[in-house]
mmCIF file of the N, C-alpha and C atoms, coordinates in Angstrom:
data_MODEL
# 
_entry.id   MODEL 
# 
loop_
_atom_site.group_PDB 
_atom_site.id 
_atom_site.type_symbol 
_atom_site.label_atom_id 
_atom_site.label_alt_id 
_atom_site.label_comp_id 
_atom_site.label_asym_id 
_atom_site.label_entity_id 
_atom_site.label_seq_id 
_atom_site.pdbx_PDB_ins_code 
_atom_site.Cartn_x 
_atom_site.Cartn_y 
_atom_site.Cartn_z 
_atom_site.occupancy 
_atom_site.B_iso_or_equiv 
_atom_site.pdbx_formal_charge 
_atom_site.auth_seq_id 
_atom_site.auth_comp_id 
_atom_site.auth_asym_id 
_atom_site.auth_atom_id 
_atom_site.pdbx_PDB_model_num 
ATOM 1   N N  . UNK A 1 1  ? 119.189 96.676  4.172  1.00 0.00 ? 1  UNK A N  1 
ATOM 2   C CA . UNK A 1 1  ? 118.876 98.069  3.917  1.00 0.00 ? 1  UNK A CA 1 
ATOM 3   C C  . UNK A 1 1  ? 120.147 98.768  3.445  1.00 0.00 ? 1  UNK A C  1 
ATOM 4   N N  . UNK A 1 2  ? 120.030 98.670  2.145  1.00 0.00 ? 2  UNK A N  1 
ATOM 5   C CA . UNK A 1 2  ? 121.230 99.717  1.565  1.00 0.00 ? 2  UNK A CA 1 
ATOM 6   C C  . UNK A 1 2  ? 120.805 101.261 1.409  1.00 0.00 ? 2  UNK A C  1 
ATOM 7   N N  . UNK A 1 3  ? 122.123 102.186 2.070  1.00 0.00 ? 3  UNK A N  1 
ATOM 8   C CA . UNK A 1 3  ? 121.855 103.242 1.848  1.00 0.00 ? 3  UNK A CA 1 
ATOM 9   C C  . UNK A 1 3  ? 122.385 103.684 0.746  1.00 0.00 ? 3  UNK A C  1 
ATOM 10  N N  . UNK A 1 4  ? 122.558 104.774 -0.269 1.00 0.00 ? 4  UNK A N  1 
ATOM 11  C CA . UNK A 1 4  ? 123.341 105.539 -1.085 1.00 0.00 ? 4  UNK A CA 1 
ATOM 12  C C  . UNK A 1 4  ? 123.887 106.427 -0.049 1.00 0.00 ? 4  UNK A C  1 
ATOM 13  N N  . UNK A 1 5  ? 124.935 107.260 -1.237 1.00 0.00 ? 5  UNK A N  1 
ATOM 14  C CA . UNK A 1 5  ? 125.441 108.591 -0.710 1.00 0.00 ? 5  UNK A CA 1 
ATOM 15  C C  . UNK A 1 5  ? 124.285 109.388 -0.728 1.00 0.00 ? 5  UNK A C  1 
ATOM 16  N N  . UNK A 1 6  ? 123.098 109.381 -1.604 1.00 0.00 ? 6  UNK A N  1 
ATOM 17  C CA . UNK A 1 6  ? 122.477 110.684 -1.392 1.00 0.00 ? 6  UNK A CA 1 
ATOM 18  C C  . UNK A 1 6  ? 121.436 110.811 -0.453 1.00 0.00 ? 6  UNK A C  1 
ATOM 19  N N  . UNK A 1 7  ? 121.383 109.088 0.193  1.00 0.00 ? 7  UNK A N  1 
ATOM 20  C CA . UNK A 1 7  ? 120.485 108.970 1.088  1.00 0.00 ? 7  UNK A CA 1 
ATOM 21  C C  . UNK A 1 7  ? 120.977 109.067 2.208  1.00 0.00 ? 7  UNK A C  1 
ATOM 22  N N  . UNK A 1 8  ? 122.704 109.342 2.553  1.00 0.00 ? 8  UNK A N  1 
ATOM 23  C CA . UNK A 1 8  ? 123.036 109.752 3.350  1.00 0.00 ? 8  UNK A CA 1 
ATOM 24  C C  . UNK A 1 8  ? 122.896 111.442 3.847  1.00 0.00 ? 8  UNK A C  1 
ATOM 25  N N  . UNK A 1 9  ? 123.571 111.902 2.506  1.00 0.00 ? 9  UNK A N  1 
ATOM 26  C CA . UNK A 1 9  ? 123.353 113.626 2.766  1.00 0.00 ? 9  UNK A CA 1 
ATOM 27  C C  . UNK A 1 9  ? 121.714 113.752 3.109  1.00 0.00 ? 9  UNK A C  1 
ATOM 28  N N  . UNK A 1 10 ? 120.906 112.946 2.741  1.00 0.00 ? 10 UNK A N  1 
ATOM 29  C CA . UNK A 1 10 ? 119.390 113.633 2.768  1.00 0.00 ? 10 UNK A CA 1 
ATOM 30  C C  . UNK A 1 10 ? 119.329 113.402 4.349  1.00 0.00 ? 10 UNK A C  1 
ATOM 31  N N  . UNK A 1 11 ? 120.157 112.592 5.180  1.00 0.00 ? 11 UNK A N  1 
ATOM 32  C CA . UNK A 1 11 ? 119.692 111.973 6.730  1.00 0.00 ? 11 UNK A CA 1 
ATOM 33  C C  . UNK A 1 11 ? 120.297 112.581 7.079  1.00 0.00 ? 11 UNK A C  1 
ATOM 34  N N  . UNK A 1 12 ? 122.025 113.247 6.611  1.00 0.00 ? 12 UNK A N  1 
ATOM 35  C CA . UNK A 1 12 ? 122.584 114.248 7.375  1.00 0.00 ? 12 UNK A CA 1 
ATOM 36  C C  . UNK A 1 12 ? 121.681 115.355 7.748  1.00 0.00 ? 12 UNK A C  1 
ATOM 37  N N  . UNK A 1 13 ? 121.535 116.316 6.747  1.00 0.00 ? 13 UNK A N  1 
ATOM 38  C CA . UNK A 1 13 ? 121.047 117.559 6.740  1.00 0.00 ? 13 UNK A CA 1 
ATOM 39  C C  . UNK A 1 13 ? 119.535 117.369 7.643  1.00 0.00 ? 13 UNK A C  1 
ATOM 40  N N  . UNK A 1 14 ? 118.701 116.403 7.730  1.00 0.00 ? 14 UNK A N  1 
ATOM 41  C CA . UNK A 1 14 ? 117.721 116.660 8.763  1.00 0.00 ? 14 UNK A CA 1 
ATOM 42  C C  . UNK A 1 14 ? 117.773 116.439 9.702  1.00 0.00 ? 14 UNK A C  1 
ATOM 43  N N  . UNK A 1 15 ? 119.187 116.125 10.413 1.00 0.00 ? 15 UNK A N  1 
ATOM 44  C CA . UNK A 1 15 ? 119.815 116.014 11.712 1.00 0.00 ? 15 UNK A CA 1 
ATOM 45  C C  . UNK A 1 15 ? 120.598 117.012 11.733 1.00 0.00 ? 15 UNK A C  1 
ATOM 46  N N  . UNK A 1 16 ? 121.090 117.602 10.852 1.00 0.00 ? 16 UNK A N  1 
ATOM 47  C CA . UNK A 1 16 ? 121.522 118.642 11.298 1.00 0.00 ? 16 UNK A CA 1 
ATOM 48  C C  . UNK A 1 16 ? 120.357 120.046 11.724 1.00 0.00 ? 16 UNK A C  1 
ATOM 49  N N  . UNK A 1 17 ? 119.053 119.703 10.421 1.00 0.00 ? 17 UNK A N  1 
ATOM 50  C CA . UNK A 1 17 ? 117.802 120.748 11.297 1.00 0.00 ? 17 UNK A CA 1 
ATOM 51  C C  . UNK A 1 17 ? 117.301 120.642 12.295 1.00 0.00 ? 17 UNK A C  1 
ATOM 52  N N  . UNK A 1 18 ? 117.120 118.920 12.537 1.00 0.00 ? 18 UNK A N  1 
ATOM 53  C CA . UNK A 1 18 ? 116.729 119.045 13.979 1.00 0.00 ? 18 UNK A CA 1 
ATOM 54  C C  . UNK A 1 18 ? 117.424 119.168 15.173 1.00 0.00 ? 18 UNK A C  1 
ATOM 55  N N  . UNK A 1 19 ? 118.298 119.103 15.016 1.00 0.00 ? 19 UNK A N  1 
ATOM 56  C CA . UNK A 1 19 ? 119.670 119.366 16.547 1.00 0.00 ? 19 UNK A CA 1 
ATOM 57  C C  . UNK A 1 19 ? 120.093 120.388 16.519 1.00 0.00 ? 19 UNK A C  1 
ATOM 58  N N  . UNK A 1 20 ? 120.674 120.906 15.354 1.00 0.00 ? 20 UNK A N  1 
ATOM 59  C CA . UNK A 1 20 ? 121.278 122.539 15.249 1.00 0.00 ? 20 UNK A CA 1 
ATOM 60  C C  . UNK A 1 20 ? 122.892 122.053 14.815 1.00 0.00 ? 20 UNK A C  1 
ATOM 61  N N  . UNK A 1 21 ? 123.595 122.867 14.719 1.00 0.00 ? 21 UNK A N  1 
ATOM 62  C CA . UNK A 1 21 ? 125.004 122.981 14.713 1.00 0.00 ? 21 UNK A CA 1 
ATOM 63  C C  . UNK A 1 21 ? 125.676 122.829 15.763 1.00 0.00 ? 21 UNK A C  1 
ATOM 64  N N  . UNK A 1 22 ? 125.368 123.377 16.621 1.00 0.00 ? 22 UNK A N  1 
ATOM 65  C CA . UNK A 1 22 ? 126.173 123.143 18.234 1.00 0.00 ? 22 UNK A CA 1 
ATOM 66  C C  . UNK A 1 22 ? 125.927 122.304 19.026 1.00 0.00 ? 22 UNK A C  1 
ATOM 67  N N  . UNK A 1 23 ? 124.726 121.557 18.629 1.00 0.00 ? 23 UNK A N  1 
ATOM 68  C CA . UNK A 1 23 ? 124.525 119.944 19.579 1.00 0.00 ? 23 UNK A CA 1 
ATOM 69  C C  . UNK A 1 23 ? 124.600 118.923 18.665 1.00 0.00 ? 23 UNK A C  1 
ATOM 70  N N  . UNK A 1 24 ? 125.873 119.085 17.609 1.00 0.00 ? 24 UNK A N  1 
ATOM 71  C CA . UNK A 1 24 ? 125.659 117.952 16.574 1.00 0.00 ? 24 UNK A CA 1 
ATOM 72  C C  . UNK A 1 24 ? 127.138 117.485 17.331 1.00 0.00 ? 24 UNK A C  1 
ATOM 73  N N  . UNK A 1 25 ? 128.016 117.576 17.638 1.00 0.00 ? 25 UNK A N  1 
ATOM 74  C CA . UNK A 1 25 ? 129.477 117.472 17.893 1.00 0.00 ? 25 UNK A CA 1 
ATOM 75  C C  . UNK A 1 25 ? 128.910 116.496 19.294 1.00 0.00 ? 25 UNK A C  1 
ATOM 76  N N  . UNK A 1 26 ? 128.039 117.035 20.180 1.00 0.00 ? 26 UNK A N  1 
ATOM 77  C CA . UNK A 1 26 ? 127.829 116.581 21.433 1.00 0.00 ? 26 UNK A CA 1 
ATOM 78  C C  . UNK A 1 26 ? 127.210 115.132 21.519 1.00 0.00 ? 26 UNK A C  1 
ATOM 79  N N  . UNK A 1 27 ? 126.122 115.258 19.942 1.00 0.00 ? 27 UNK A N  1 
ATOM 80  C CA . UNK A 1 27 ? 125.167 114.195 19.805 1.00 0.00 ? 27 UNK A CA 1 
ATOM 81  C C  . UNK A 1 27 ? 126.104 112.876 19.181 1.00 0.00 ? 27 UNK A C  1 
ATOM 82  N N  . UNK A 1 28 ? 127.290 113.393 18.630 1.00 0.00 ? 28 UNK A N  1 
ATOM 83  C CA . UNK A 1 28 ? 127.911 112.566 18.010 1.00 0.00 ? 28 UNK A CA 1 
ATOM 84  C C  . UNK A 1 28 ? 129.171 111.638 18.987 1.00 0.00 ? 28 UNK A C  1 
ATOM 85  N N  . UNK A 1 29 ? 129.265 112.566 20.079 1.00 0.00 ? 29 UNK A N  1 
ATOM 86  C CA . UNK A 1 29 ? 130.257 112.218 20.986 1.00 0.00 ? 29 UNK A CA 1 
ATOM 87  C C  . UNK A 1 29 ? 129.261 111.000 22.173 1.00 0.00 ? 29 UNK A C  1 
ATOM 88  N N  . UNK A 1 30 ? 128.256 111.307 22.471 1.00 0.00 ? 30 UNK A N  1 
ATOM 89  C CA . UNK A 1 30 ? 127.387 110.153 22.783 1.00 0.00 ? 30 UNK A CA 1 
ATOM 90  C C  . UNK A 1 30 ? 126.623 109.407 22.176 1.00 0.00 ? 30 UNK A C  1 
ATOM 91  N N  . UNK A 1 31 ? 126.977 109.152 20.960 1.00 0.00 ? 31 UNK A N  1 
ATOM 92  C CA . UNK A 1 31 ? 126.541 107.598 20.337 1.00 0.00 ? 31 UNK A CA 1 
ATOM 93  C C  . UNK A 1 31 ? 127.614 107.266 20.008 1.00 0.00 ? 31 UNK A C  1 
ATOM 94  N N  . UNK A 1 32 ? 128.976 107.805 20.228 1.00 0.00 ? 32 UNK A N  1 
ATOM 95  C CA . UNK A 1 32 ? 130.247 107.215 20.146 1.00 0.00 ? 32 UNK A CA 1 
ATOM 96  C C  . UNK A 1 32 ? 130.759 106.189 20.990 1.00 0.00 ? 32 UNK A C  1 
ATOM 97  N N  . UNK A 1 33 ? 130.443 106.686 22.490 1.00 0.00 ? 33 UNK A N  1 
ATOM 98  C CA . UNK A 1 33 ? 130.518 106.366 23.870 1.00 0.00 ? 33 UNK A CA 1 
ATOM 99  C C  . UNK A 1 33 ? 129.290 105.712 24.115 1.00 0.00 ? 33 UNK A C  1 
ATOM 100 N N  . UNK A 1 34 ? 128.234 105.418 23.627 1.00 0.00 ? 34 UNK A N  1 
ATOM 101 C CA . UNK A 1 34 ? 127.082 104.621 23.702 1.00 0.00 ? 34 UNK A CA 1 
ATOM 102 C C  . UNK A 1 34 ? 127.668 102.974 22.833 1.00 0.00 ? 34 UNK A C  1 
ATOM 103 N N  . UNK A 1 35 ? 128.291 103.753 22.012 1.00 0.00 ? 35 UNK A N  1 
ATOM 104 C CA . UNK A 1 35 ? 128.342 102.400 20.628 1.00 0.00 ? 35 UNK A CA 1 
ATOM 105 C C  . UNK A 1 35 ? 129.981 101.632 21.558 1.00 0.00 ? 35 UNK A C  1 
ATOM 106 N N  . UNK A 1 36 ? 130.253 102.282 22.362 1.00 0.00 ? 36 UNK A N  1 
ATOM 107 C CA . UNK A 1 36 ? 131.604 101.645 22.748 1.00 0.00 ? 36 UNK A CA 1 
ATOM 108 C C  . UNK A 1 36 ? 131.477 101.330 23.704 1.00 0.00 ? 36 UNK A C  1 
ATOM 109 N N  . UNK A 1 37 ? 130.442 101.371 24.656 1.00 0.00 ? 37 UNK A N  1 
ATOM 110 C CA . UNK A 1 37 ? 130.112 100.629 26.033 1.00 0.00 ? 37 UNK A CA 1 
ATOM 111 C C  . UNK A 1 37 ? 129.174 99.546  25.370 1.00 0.00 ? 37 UNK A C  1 
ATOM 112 N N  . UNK A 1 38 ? 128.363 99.387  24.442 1.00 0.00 ? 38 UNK A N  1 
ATOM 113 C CA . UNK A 1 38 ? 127.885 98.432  23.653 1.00 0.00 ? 38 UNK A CA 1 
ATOM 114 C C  . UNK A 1 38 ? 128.781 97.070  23.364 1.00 0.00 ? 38 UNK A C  1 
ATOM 115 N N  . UNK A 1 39 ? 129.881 97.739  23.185 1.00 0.00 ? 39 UNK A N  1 
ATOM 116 C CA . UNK A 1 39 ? 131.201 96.677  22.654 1.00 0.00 ? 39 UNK A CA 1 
ATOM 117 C C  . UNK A 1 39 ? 131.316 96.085  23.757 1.00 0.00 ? 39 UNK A C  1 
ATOM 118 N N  . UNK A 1 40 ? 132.056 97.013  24.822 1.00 0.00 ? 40 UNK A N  1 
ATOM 119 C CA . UNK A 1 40 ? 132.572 96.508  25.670 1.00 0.00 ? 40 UNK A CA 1 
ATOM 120 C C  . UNK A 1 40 ? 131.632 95.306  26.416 1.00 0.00 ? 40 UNK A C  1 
ATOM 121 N N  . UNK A 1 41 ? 130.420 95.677  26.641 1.00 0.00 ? 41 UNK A N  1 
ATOM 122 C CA . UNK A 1 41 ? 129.185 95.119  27.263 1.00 0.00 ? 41 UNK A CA 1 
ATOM 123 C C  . UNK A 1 41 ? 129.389 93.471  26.447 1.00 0.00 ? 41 UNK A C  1 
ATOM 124 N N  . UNK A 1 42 ? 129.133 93.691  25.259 1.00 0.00 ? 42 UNK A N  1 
ATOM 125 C CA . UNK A 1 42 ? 128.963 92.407  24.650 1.00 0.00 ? 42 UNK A CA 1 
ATOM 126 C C  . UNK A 1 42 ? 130.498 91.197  24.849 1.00 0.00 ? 42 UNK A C  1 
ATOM 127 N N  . UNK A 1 43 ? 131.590 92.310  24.939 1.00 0.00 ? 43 UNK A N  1 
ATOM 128 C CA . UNK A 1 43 ? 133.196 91.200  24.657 1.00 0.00 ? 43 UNK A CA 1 
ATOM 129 C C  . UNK A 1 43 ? 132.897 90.675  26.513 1.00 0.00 ? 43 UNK A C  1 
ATOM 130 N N  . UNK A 1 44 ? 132.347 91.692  27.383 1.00 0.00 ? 44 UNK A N  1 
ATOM 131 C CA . UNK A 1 44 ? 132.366 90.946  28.956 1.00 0.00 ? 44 UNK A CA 1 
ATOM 132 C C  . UNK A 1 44 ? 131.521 89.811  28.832 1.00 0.00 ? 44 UNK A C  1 
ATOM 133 N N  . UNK A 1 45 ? 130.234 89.796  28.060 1.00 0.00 ? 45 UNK A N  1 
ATOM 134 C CA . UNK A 1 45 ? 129.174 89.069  28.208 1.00 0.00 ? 45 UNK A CA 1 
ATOM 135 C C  . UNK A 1 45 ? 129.787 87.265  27.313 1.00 0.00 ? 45 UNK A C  1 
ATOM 136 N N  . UNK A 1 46 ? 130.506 87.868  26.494 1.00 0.00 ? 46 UNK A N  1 
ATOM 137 C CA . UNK A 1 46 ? 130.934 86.556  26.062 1.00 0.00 ? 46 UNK A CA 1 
ATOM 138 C C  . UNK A 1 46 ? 132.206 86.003  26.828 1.00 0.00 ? 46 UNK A C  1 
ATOM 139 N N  . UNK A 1 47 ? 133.257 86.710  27.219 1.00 0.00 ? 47 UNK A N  1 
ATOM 140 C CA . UNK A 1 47 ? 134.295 86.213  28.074 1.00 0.00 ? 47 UNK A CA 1 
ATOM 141 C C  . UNK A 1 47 ? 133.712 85.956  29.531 1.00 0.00 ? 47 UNK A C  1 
ATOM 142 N N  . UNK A 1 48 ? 132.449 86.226  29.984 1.00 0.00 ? 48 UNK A N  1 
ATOM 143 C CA . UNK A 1 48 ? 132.024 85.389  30.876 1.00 0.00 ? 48 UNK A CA 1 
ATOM 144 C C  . UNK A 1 48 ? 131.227 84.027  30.641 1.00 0.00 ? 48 UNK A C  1 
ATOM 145 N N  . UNK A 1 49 ? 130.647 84.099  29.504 1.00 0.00 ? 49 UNK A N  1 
ATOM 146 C CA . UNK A 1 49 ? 130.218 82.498  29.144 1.00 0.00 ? 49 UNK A CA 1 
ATOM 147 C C  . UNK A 1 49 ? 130.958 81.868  28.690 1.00 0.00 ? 49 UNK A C  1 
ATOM 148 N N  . UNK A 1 50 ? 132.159 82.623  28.426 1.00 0.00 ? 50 UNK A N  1 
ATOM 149 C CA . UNK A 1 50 ? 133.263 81.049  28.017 1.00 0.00 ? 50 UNK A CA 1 
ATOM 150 C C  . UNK A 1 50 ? 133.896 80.650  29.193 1.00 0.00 ? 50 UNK A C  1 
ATOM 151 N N  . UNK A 1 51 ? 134.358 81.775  29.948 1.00 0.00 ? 51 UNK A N  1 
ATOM 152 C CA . UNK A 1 51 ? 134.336 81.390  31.726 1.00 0.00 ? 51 UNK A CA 1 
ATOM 153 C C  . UNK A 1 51 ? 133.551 80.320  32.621 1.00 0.00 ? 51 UNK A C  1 
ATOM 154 N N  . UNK A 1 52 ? 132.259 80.616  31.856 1.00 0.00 ? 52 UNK A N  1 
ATOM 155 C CA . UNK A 1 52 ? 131.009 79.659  32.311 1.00 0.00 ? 52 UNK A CA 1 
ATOM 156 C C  . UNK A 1 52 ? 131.266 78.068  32.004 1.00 0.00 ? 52 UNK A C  1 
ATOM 157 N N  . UNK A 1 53 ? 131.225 78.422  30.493 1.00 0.00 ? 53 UNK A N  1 
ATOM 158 C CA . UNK A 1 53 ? 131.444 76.820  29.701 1.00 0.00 ? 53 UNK A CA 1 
ATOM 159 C C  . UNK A 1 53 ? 132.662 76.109  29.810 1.00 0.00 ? 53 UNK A C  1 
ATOM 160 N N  . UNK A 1 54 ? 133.787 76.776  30.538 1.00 0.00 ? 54 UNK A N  1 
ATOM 161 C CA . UNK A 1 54 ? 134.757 76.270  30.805 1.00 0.00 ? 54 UNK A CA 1 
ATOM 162 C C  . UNK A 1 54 ? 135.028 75.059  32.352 1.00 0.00 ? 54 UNK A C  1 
ATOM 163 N N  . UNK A 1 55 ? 134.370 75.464  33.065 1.00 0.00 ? 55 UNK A N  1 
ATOM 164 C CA . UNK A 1 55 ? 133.824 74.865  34.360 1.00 0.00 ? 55 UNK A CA 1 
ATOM 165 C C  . UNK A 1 55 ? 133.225 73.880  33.934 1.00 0.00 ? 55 UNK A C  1 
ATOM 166 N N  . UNK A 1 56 ? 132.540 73.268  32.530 1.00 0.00 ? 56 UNK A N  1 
ATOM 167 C CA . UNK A 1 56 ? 131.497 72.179  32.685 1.00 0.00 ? 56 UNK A CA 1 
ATOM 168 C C  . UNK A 1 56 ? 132.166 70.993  32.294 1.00 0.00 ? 56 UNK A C  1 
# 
């Protein structure tokens, strides 16, 4: 799924109608902190199965 630029501005601006201006900073700060406990989640999940596979 390729986006363009103009298919970006068209996804901006209806996130910006549906949230508003003042819960866009907030909305953006928790899928920041969503997308980075994601990380983290996945680098534990693999440094424990190599932990795992290391024992065998």
């Amino acid at each position: 799924m390729n986006l363009g630029g103009s298919e970006l501005i068209i996804i901006l601006i209806i996130v910006l109608v549906l949230f508003g201006g003042a819960k866009l900073p907030k909305l953006a700060r928790s899928l920041g902190q969503a997308q980075k406990e994601f990380k983290d989640g996945i680098n534990d999940g693999d440094s424990t199965a190599s932990e795992d596979g290391a024992g065998e």
